[in-house]
C-alpha positions, 0 to 999 in steps of 0.5 A: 797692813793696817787690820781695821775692825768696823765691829762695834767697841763691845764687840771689839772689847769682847775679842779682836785681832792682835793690833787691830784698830777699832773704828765702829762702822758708824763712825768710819766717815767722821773718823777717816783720818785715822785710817793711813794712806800710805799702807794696806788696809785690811777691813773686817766685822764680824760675818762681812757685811759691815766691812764690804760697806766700810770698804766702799766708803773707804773706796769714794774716798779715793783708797784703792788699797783696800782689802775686805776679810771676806767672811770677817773675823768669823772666818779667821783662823 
């Protein structure tokens, strides 16, 4: 799957998932096509609340692959 991480850059930068791909929450509408259609797409942050947000703007964009890490990357390993 496409693992997304909506955590902020400093956060990203201070310790993320292996090939996870950094799109701050702030910016996922103007950066929506970074994100691919075609594949899964596993959304997280740091406790789960910015990703179950992330989720639903990903959801009114008509993606339906969408899985929220409920718990976020706390809940991890």
């Amino acid at each position: 799957p496409f693992v997304l991480d909506v955590r902020s850059e400093k956060e990203w930068n201070a310790g993320h998932l292996k090939d996870s791909h950094n799109i701050p929450l702030t910016h996922l509408r103007e950066r929506m096509n970074e994100v691919p259609s075609g594949r899964p797409v596993v959304i997280h942050c740091e406790g789960g609340y910015r990703s179950a947000i992330g989720a639903s703007l990903l959801a009114a964009e008509g993606r339906s692959n969408v899985t929220d890490l409920v718990g976020g990357i706390k809940a991890w390993g």
